[in-house]
C-alpha positions as CSV (number, residue, x, y, z in Angstrom):
1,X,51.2,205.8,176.8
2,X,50.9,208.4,173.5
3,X,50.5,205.2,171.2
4,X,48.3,202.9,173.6
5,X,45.7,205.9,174.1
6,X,45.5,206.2,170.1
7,X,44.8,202.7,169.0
8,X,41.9,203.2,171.9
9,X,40.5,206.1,170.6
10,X,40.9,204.7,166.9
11,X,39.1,201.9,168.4
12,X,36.5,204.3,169.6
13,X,35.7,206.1,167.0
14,X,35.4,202.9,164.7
15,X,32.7,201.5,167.1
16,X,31.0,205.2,166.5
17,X,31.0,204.5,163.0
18,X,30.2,200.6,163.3
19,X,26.3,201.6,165.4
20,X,24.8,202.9,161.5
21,X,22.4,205.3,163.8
22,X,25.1,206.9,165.7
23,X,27.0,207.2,162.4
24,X,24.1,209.1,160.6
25,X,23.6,211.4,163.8
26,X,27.3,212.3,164.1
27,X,27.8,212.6,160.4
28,X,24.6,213.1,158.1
29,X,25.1,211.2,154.5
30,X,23.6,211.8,151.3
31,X,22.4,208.7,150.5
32,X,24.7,208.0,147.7
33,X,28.2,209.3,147.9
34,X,28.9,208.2,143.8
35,X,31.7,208.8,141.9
36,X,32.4,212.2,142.5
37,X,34.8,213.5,140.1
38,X,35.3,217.5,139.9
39,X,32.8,218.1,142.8
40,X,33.7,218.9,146.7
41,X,32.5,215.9,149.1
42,X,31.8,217.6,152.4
43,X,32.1,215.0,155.2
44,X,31.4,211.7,153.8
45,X,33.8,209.3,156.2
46,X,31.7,206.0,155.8
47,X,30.7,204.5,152.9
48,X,27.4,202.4,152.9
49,X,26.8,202.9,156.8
50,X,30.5,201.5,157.0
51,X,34.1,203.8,158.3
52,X,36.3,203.9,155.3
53,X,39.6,202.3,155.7
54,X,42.9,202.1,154.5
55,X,42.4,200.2,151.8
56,X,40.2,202.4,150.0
57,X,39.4,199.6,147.2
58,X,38.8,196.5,149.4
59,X,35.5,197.3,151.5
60,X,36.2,193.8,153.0
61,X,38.9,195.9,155.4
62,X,36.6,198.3,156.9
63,X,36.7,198.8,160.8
64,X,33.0,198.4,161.3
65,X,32.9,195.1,159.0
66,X,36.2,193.6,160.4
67,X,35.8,193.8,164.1
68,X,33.8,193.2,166.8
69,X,34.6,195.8,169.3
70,X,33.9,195.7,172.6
71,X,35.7,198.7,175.0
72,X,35.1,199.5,178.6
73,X,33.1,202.3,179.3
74,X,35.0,203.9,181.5
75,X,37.9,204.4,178.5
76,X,35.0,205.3,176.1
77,X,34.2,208.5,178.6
78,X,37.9,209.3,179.2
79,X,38.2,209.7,175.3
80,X,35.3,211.2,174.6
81,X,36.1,214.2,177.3
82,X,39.6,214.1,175.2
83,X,38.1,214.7,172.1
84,X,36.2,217.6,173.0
85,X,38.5,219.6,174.7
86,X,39.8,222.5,173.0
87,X,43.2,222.7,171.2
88,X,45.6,225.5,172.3
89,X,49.0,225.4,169.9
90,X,49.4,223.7,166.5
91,X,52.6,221.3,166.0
92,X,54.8,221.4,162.8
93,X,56.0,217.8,162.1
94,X,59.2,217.5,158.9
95,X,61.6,215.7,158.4
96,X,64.4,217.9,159.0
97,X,68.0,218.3,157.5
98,X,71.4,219.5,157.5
99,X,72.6,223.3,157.8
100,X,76.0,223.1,157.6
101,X,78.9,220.4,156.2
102,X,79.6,219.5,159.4
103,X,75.3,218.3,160.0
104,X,75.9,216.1,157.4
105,X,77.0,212.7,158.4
106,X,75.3,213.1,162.2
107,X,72.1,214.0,160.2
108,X,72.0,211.0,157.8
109,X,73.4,208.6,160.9
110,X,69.8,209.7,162.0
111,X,67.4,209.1,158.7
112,X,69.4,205.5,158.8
113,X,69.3,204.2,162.2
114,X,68.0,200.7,162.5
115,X,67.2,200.5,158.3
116,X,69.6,197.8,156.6
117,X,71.5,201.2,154.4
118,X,75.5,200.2,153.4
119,X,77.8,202.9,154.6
120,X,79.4,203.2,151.3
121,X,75.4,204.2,149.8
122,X,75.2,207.0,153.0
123,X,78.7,208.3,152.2
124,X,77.3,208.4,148.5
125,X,74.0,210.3,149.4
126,X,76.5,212.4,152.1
127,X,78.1,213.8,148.6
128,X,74.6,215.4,147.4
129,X,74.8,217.4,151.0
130,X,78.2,218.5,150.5
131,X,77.6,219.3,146.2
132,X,75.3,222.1,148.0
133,X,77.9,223.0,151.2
134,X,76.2,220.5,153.2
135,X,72.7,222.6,153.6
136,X,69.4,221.5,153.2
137,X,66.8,223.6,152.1
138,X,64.0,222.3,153.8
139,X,64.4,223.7,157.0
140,X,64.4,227.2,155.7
141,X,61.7,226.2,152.9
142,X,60.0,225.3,156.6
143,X,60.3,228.2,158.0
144,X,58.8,230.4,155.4
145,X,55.6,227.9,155.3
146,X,55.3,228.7,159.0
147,X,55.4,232.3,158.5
148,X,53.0,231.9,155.9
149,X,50.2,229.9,157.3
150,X,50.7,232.1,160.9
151,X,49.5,235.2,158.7
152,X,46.8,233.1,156.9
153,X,45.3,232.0,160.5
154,X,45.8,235.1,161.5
155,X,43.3,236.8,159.0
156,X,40.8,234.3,160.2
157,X,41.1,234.8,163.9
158,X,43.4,231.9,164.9
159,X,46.2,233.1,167.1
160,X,47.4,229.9,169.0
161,X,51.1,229.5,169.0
162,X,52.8,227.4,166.0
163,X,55.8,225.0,167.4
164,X,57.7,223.0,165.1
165,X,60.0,219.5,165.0
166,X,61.8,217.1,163.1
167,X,62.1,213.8,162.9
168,X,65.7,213.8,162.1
169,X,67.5,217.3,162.8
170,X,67.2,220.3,164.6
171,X,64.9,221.7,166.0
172,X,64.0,217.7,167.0
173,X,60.8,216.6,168.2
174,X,61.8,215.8,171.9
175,X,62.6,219.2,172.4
176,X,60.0,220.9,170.6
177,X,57.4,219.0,172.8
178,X,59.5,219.5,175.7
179,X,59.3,222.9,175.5
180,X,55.7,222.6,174.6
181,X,54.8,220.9,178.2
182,X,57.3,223.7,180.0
183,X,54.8,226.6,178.1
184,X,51.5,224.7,179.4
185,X,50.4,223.0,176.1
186,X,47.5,220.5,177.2
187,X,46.0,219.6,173.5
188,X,47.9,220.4,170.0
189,X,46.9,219.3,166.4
190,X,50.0,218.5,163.8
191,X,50.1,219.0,160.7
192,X,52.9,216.8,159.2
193,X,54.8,217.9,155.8
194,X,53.9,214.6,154.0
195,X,50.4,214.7,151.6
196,X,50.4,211.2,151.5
197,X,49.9,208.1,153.5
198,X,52.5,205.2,153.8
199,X,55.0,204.0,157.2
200,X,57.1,206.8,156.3
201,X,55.4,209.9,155.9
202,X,52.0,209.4,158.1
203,X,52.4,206.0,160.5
204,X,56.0,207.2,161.4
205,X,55.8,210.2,162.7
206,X,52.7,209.6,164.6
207,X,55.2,206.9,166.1
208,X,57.7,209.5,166.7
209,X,55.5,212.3,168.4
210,X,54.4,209.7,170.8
211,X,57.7,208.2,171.7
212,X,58.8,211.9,172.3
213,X,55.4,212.3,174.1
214,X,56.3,209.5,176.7
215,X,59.9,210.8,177.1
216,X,58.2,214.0,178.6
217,X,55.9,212.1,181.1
218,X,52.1,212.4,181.8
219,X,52.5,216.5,181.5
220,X,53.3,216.3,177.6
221,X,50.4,217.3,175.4
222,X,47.8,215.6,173.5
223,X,48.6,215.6,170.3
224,X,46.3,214.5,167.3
225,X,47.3,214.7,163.4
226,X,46.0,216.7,160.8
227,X,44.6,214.8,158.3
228,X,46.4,213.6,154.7
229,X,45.7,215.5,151.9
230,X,46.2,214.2,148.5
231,X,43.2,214.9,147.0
232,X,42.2,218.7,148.9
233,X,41.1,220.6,146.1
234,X,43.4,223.3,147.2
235,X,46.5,220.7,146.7
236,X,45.4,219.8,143.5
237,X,44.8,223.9,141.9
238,X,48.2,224.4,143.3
239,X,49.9,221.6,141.8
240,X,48.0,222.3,138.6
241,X,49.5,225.7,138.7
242,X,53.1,224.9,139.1
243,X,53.2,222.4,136.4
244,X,51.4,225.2,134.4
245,X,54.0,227.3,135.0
246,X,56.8,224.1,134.5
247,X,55.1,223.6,130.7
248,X,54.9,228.2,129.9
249,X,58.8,227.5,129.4
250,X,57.6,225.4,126.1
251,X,56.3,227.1,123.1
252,X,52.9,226.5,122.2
253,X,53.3,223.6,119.7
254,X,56.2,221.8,122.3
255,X,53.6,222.5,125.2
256,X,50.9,220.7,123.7
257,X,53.0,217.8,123.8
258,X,55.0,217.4,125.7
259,X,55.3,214.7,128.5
260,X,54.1,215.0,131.9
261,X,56.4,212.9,134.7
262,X,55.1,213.4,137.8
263,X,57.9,211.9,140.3
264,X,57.7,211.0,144.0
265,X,59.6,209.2,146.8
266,X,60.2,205.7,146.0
267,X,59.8,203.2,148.8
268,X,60.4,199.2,149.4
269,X,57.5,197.3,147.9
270,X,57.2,195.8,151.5
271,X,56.0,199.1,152.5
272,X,53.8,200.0,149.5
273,X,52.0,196.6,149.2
274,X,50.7,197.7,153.3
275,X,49.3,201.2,152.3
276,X,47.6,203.6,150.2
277,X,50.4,205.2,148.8
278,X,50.5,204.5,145.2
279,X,46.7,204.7,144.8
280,X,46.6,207.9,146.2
281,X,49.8,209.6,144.3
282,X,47.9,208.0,141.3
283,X,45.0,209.7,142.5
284,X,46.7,213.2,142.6
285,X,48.7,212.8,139.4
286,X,45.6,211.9,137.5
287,X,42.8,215.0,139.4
288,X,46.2,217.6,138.1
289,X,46.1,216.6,134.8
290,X,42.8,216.1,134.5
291,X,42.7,220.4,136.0
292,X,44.9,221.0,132.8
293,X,43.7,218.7,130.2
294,X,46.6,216.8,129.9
295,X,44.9,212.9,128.0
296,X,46.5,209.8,129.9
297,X,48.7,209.0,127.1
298,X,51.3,211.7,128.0
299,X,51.6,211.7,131.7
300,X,53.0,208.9,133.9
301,X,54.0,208.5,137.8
302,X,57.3,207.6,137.9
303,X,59.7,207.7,141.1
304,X,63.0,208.8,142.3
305,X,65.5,208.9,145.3
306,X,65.6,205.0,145.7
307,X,67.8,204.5,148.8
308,X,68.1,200.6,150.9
309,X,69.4,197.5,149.7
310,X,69.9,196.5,145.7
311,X,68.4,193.2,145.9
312,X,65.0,194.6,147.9
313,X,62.4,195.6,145.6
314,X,61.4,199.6,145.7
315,X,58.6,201.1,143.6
316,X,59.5,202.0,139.8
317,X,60.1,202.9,137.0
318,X,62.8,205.5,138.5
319,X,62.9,208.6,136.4
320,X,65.8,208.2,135.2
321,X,65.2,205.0,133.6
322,X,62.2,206.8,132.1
323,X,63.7,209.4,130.6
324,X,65.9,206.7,128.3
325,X,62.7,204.8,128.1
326,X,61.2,208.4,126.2
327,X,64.1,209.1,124.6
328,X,63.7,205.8,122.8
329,X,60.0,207.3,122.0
330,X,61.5,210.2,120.5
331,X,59.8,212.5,123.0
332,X,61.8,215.8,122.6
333,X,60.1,218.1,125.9
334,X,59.3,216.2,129.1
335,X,57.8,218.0,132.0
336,X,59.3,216.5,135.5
337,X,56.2,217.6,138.2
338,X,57.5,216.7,142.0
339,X,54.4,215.6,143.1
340,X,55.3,213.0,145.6
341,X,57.2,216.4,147.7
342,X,55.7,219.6,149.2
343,X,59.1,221.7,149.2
344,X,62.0,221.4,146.8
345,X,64.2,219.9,149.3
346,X,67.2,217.8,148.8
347,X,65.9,214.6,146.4
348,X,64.6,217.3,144.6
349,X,67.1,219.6,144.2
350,X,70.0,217.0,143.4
351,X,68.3,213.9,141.8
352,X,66.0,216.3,139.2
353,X,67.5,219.7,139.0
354,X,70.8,217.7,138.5
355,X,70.8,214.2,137.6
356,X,67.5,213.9,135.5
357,X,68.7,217.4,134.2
358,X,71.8,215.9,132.8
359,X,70.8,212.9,131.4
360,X,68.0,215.0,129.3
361,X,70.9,217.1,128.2
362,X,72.9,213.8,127.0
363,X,69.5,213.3,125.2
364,X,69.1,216.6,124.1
365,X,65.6,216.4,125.8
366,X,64.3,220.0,126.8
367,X,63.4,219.8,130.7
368,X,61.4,221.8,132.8
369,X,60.8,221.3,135.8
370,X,58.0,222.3,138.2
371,X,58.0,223.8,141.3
372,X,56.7,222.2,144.7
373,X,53.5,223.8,145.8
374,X,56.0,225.1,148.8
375,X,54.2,228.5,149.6
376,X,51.9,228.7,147.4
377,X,49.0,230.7,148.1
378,X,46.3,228.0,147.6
379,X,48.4,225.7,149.5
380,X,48.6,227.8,152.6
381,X,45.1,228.2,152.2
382,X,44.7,224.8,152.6
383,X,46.8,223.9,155.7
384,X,44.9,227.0,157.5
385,X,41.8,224.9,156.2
386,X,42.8,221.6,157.8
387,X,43.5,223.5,161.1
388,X,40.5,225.7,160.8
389,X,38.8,221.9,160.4
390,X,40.3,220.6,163.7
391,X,40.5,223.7,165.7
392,X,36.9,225.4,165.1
393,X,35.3,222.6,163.2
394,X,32.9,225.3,160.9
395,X,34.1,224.4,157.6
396,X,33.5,221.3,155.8
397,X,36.2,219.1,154.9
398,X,36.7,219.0,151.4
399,X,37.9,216.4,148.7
400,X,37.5,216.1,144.7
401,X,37.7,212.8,142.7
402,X,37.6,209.3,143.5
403,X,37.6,208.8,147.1
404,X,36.4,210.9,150.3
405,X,38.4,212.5,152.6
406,X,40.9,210.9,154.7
407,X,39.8,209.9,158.3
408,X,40.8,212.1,161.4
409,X,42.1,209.8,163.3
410,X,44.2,206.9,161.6
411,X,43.1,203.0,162.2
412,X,45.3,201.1,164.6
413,X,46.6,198.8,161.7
414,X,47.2,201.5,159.2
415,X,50.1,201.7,157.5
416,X,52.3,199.1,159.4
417,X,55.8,199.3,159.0
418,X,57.6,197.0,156.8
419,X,59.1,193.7,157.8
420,X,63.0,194.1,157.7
421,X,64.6,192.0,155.8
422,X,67.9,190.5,157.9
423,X,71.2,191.4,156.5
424,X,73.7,188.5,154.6
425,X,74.9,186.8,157.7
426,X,73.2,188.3,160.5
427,X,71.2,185.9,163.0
428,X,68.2,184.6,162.5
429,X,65.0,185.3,165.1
């Protein structure tokens, strides 16, 4: 199946990278990658001779030093024909959400299924739907990003047809590929709405495109993922740019010093502890204020949108907790950056523009909040780049700061998803 062919070919390609002559023909390397901060890495995938791996910091976890692979020849050739062949459509991957009070319920029954959420906490979220007549923008914010990068592609020479599906609502993966094998869609690359890697926006929905893969039969397409893209220079100008916009609405004196808190997703430390996810949304936070000059000492990640159990441990502070904590600072003007999102969909729209926005009025803290990089120019410019990197391979794949690019094609044990804890009561395995 979709996921069984995957962990081979992630297999594959690590025993590529694990021969160090194969490696340096596939893949030239300068001889020392270094630190580098502020420049454009172009291609560098292994590190000392070695694949890089999930765990950027811990070199002990790379493929080539971890395993010794051994894979029959026969797959090897079957995968390597599948690599080469060409792609012909690109697949949107979101997460989807409601578009109408009556989408409400069904659609959060779906984001919950199988997680260990009270009803009383999805009746509560359910309320943040209906505050905005039960529609989410995300699907329209979709839409327009679509539109957008077809008419980027387009000025390049890339025509191939753009499908789109959700993990969660309408228009839902299943069908979207379904209809993809009905139009004759052998290979597709997707680009999935999430910048950053963790169970939940990377591992996940790889999950999901395969299982709806499998649903379809041995006719559904092949279907590989985009890379992530925290640190794509393009990512960071455009973030950079909406904060810079987010601070204009200071005078000069306020603006210069104000705080900066960048928010994102939180998730259960059981996930977070098995991924990159923190060390890259640190990575990002720091590369944007490092674009605008913004010293350490007044920006901090913070996170938002804490759903699942109380007594199971998420990532914090939560920004609302760190608003008080600055109003006890005195800090008058506080930036709130959205960096963790890539649209201003519903945790944004109804945990900052309303919940962090009043308690900063309670405080009689001046807010301002920034923008997602949405449709940004630059950011359209740099999904077109990521196909462009897949679809035509002429371009080279770029990167700024700390670490390299991410890898094309995920390890098998990346991102595993977390261990669920068992209910108060429920049996035990």
């Amino acid at each position: 199946n979709q996921l069984a062919r995957t962990e081979l070919l992630d297999r594959f390609f690590a025993l590529q990278w694990h021969d160090r002559r194969q490696s340096q023909r596939l893949h030239p390397l300068p001889e020392d990658l270094g630190n580098l901060t502020g420049a454009v890495q172009a291609v560098p995938l292994i590190r000392d001779g070695q694949p890089t791996c999930s765990h950027l910091g811990d070199p002990s976890r790379d493929i080539g030093r971890q395993d010794d692979l051994r894979l029959d020849q026969f797959l090897l050739e079957r995968e390597v024909v599948s690599v080469s062949e060409t792609y012909d459509a690109i697949l949107f991957v979101s997460f989807g959400g409601p578009e109408g009070r009556e989408d409400v319920i069904p659609f959060l029954e779906n984001v919950l299924r199988g997680r260990n959420v009270p009803r009383e906490r999805m009746l509560e979220v359910a309320e943040h739907y209906y505050h905005f007549e039960g529609v989410s923008p995300i699907n329209a914010q979709n839409r327009s990003l679509i539109e957008a990068v077809r008419n980027e592609l387009a000025e390049q020479n890339i025509t191939l047809p753009i499908y789109w599906g959700n993990r969660n609502w309408d228009p839902m993966l299943p069908d979207t590929i379904a209809q993809m094998t009905r139009d004759g869609v052998r290979k597709a690359i997707a680009f999935v709405t999430a910048a950053y890697s963790s169970y939940s926006s990377c591992r996940q929905y790889r999950e999901n495109v395969y299982a709806a893969c499998d649903a379809v039969g041995d006719q559904a397409p092949t279907i590989d993922k985009i890379r992530t893209f925290y640190n794509h220079p393009d990512f960071i100008a455009a973030n950079a740019a909406r904060l810079q916009e987010a601070l204009e609405a200071f005078s000069q004196r306020d603006r210069d010093q104000a705080h900066i808190a960048f928010t994102a997703h939180s998730i259960p430390m059981s996930m977070s502890n098995q991924c990159d996810y923190v060390q890259q949304l640190e990575e990002t936070c720091r590369l944007v204020a490092e674009q605008l000059q913004i010293p350490d000492s007044r920006w901090r990640l913070v996170y938002q949108s804490r759903s699942g159990r109380p007594q199971d441990p998420w990532l914090e502070p939560d920004i609302l907790d760190h608003l008080e904590s600055l109003h006890e600072e005195s800090v008058t003007h506080v930036a709130i950056s959205p960096i963790g999102f890539i649209s201003d969909h519903m945790e944004v729209m109804y945990d900052l523009d309303e919940e962090a926005a009043e308690a900063c009025d309670n405080m009689s803290m001046h807010m301002s909040r920034a923008q997602t990089v949405g449709t940004h120019p630059l950011f359209v410019k740099m999904v077109a780049k990521l196909i462009r990197e897949r679809v035509v391979g002429d371009i080279p794949r770029e990167a700024i700061g700390n670490f390299p690019p991410n890898w094309d094609v995920c390890p098998s044990d990346c991102c595993p998803a977390p261990r669920r804890r068992p209910s108060p009561g429920s049996p035990k395995a």
